[in-house]
Biotite code that builds the C-alpha atoms (Angstrom):
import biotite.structure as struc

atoms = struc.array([
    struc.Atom([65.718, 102.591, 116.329], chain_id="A", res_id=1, res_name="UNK", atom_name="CA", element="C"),
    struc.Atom([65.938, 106.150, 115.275], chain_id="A", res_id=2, res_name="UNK", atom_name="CA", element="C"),
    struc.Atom([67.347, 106.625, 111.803], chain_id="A", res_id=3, res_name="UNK", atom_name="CA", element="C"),
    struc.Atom([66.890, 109.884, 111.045], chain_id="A", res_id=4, res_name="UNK", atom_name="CA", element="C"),
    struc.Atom([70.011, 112.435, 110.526], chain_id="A", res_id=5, res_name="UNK", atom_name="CA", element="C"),
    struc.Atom([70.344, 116.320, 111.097], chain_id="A", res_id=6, res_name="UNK", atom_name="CA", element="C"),
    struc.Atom([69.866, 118.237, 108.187], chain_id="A", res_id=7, res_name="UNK", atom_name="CA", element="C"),
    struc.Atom([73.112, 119.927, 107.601], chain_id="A", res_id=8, res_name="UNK", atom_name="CA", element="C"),
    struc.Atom([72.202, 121.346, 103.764], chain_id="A", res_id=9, res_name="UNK", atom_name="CA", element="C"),
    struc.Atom([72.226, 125.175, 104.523], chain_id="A", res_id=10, res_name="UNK", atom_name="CA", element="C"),
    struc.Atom([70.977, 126.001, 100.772], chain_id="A", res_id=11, res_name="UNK", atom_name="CA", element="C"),
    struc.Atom([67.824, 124.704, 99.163], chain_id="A", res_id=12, res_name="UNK", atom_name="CA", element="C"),
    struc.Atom([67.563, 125.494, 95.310], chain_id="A", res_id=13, res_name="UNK", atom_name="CA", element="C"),
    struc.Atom([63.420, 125.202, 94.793], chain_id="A", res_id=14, res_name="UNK", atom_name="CA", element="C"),
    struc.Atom([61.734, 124.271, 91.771], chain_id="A", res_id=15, res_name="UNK", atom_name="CA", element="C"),
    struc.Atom([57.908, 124.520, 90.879], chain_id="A", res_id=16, res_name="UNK", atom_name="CA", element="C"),
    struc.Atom([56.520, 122.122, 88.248], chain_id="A", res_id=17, res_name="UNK", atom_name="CA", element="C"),
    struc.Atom([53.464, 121.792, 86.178], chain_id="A", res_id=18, res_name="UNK", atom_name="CA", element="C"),
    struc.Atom([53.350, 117.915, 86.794], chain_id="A", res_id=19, res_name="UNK", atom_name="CA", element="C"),
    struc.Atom([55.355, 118.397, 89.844], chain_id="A", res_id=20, res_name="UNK", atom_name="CA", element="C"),
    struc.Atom([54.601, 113.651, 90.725], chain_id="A", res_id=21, res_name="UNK", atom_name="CA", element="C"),
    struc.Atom([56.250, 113.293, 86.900], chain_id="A", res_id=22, res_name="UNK", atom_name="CA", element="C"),
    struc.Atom([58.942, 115.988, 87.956], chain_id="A", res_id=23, res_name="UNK", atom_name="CA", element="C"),
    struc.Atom([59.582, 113.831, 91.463], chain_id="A", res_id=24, res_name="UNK", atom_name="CA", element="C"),
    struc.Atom([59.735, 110.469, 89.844], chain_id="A", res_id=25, res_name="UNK", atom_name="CA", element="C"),
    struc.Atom([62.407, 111.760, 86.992], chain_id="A", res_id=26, res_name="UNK", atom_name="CA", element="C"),
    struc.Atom([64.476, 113.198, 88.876], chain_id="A", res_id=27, res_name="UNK", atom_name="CA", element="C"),
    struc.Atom([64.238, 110.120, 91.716], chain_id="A", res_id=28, res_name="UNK", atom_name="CA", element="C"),
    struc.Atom([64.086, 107.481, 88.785], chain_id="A", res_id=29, res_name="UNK", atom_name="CA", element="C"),
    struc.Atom([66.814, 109.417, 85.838], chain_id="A", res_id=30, res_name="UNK", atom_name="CA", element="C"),
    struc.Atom([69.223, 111.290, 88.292], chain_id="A", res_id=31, res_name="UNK", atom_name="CA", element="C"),
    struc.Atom([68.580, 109.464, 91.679], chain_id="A", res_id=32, res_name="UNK", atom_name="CA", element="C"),
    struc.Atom([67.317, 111.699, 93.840], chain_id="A", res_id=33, res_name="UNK", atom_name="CA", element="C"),
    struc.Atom([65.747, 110.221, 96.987], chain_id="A", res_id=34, res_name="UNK", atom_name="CA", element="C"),
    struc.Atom([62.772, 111.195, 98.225], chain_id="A", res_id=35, res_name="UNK", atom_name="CA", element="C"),
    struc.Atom([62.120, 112.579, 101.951], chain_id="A", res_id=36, res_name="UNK", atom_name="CA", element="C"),
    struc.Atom([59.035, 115.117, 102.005], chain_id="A", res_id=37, res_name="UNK", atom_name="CA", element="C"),
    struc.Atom([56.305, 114.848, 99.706], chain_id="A", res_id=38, res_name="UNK", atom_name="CA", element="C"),
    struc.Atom([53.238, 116.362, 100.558], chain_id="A", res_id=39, res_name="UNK", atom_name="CA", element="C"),
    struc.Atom([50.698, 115.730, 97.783], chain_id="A", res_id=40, res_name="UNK", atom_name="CA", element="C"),
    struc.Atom([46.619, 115.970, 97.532], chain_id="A", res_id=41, res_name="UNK", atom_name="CA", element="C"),
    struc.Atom([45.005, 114.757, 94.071], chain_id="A", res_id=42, res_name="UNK", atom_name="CA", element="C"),
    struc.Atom([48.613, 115.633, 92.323], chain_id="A", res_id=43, res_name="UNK", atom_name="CA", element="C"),
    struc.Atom([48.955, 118.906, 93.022], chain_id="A", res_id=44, res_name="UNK", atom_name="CA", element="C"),
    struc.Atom([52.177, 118.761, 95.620], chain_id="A", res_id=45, res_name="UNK", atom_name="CA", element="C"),
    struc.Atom([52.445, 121.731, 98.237], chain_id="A", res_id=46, res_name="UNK", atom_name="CA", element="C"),
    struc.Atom([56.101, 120.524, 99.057], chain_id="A", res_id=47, res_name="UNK", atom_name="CA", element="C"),
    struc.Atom([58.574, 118.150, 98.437], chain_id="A", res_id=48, res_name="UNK", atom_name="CA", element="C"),
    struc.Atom([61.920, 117.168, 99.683], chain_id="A", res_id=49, res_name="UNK", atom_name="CA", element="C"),
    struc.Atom([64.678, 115.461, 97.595], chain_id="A", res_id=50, res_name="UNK", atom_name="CA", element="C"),
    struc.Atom([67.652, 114.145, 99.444], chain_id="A", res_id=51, res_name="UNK", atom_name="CA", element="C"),
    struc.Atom([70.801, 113.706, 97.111], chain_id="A", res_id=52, res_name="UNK", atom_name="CA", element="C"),
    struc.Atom([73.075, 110.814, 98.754], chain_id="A", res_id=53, res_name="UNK", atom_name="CA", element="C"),
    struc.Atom([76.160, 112.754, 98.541], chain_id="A", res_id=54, res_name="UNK", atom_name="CA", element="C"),
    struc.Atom([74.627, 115.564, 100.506], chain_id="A", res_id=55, res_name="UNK", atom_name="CA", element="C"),
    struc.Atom([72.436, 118.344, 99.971], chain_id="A", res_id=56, res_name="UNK", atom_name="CA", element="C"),
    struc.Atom([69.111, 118.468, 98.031], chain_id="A", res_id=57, res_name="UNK", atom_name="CA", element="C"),
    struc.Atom([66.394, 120.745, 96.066], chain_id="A", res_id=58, res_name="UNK", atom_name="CA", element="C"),
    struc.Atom([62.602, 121.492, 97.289], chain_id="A", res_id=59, res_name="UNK", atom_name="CA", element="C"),
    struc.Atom([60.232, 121.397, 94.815], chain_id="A", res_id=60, res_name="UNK", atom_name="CA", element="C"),
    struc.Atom([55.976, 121.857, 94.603], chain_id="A", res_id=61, res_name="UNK", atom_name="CA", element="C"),
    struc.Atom([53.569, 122.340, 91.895], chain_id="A", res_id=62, res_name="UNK", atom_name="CA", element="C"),
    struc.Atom([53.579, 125.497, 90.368], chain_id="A", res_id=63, res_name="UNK", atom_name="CA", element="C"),
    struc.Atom([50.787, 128.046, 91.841], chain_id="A", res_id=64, res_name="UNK", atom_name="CA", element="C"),
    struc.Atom([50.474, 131.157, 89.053], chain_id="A", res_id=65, res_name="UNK", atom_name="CA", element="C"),
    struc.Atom([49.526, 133.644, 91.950], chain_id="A", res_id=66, res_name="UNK", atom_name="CA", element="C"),
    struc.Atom([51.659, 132.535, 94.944], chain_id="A", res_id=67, res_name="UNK", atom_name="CA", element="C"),
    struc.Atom([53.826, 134.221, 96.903], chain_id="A", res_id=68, res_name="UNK", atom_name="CA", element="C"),
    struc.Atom([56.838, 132.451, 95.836], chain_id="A", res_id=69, res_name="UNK", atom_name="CA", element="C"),
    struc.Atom([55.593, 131.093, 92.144], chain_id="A", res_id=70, res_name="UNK", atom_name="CA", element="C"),
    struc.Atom([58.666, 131.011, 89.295], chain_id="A", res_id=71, res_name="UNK", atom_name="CA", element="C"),
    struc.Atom([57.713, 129.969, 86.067], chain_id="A", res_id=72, res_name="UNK", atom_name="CA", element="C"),
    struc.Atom([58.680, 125.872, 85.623], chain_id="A", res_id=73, res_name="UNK", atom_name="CA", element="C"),
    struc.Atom([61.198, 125.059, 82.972], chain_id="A", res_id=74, res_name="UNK", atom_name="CA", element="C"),
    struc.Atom([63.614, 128.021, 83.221], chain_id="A", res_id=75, res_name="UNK", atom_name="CA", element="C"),
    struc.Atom([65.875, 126.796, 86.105], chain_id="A", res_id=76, res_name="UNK", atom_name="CA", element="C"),
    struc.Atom([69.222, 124.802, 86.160], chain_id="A", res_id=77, res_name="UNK", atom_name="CA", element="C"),
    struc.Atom([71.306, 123.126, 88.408], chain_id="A", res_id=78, res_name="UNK", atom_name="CA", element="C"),
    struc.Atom([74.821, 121.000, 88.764], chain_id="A", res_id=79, res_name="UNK", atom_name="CA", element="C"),
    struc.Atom([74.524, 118.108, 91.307], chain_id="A", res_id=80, res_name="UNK", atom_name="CA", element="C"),
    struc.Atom([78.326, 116.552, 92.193], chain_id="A", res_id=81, res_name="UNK", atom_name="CA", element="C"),
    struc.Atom([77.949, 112.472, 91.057], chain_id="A", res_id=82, res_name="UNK", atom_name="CA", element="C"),
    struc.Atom([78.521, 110.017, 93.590], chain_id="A", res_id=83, res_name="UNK", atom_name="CA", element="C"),
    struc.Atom([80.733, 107.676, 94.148], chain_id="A", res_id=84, res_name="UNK", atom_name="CA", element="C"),
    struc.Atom([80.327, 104.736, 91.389], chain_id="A", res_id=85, res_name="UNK", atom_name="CA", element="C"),
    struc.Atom([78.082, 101.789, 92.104], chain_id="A", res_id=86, res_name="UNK", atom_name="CA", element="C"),
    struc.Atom([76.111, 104.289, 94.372], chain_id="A", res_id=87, res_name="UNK", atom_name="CA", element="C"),
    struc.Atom([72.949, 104.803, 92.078], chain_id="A", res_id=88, res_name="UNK", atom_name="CA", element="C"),
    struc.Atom([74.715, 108.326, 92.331], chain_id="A", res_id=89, res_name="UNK", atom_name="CA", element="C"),
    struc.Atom([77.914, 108.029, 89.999], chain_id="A", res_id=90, res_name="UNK", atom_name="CA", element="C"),
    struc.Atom([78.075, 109.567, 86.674], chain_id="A", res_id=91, res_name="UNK", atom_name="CA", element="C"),
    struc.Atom([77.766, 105.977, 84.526], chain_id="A", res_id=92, res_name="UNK", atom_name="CA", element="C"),
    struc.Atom([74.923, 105.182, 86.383], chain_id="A", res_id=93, res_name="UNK", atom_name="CA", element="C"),
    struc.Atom([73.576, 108.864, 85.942], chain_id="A", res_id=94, res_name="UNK", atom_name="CA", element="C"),
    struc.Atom([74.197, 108.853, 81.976], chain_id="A", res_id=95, res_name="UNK", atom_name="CA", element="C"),
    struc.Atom([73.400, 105.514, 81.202], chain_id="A", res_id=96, res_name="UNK", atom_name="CA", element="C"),
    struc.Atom([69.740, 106.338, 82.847], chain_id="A", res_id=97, res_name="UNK", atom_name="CA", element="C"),
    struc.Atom([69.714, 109.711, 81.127], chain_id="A", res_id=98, res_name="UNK", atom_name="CA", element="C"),
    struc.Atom([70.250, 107.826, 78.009], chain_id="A", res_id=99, res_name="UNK", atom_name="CA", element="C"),
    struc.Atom([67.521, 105.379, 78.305], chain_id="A", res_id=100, res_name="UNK", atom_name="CA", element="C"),
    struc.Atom([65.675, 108.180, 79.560], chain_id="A", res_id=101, res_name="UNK", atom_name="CA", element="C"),
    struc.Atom([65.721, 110.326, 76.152], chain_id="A", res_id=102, res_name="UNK", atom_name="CA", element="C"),
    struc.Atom([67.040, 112.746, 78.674], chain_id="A", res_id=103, res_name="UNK", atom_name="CA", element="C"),
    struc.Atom([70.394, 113.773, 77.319], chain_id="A", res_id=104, res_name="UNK", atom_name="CA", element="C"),
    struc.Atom([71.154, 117.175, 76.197], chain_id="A", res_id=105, res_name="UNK", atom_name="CA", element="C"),
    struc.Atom([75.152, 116.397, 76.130], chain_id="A", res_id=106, res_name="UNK", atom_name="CA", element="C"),
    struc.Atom([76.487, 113.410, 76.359], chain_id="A", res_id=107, res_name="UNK", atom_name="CA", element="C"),
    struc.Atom([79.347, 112.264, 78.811], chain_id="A", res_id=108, res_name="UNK", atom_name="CA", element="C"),
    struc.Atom([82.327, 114.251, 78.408], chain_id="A", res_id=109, res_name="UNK", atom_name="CA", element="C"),
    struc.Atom([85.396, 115.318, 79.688], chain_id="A", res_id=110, res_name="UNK", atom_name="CA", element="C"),
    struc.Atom([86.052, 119.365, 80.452], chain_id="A", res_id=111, res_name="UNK", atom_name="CA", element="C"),
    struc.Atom([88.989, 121.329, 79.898], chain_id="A", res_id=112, res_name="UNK", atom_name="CA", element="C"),
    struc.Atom([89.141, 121.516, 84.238], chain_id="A", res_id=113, res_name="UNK", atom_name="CA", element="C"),
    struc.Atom([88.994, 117.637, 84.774], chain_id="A", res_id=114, res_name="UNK", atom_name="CA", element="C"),
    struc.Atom([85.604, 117.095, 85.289], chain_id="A", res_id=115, res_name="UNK", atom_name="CA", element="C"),
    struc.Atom([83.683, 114.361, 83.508], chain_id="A", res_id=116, res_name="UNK", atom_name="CA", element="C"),
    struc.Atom([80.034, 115.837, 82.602], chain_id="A", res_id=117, res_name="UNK", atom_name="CA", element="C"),
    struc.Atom([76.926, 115.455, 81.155], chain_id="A", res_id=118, res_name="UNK", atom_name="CA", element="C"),
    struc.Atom([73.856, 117.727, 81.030], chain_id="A", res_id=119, res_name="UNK", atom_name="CA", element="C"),
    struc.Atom([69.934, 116.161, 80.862], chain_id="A", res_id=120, res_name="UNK", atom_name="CA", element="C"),
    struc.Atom([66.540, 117.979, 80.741], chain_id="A", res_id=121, res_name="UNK", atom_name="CA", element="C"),
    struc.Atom([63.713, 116.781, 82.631], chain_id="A", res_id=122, res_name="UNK", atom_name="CA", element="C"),
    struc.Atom([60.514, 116.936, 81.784], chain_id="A", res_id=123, res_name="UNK", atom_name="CA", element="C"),
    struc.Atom([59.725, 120.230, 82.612], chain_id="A", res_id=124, res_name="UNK", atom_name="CA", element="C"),
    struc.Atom([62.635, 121.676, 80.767], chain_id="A", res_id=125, res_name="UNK", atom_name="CA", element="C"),
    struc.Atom([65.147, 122.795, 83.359], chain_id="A", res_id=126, res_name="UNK", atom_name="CA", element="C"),
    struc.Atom([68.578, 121.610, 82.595], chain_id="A", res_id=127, res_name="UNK", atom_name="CA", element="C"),
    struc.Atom([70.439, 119.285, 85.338], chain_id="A", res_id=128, res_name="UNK", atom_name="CA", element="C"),
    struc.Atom([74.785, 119.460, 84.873], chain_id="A", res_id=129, res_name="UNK", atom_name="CA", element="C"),
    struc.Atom([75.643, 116.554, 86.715], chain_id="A", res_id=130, res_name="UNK", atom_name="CA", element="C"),
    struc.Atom([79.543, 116.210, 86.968], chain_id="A", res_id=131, res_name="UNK", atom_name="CA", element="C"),
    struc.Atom([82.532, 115.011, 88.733], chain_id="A", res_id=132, res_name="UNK", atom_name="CA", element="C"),
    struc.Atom([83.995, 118.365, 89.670], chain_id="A", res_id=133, res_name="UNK", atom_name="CA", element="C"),
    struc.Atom([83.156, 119.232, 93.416], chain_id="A", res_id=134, res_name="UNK", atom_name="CA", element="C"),
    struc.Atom([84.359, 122.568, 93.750], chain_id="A", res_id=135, res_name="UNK", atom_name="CA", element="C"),
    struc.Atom([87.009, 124.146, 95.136], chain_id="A", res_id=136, res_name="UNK", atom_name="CA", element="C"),
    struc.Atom([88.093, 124.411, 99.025], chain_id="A", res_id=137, res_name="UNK", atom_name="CA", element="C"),
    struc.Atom([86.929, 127.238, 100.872], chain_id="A", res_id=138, res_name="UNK", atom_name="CA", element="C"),
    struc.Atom([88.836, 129.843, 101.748], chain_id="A", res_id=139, res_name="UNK", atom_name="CA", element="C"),
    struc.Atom([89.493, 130.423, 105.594], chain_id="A", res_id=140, res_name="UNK", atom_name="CA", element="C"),
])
């Protein structure tokens, strides 16, 4: 039985990493991330693919000084919609691995639009908004 699903993400924020394995298993382990794609030789990872439940996901390798498409590691950010709760997705189950993590830049709180928030670093510094708010309908 085939259970594989179309890709419908149309936008793929990438990431490059100086320990891009550590980078995979925070962001798998801490904000629960699932992994698809991970092409890896001796720890240095020419691609990876990180499915988020909800939808969506990020691509991410280790960082290559002279490639075509190298950005420096540490200097990105992102905001990932939580999941429903008691997904491994919601945003107690987010923060309360954050926590044990050591990952927390702000805690859990609520914003002055009606999200609940929190914001973690991982390990190589880029900063992760994870949050209730899912955007506002498009416009036809």
């Amino acid at each position: 039985m085939d259970t594989t699903t179309e890709v419908t993400a149309q936008v793929w924020p990438t990431l490059q990493a100086h320990d891009a394995p550590a980078l995979i298993d925070f962001l798998v382990d801490v904000v629960g991330f699932r992994r698809n794609t991970v092409m890896e030789d001796g720890g240095f990872v020419a691609h990876a693919q990180l499915d988020w439940p909800p939808g969506g996901g990020i691509m991410l390798g280790s960082f290559t000084p002279d490639g075509e498409w190298s950005r420096s590691p540490g200097t990105s950010g992102g905001y990932v919609v939580a999941g429903e709760d008691g997904s491994g997705t919601g945003i107690e189950e987010v923060a309360e691995r954050a926590a044990r993590a050591g990952a927390l830049v702000s805690p859990l709180h609520e914003t002055d639009y009606g999200s609940s928030e929190l914001v973690l670093a991982d390990p190589e510094g880029n900063l992760w908004s994870v949050g209730t708010y899912r955007g506002e309908p498009r416009r036809a």
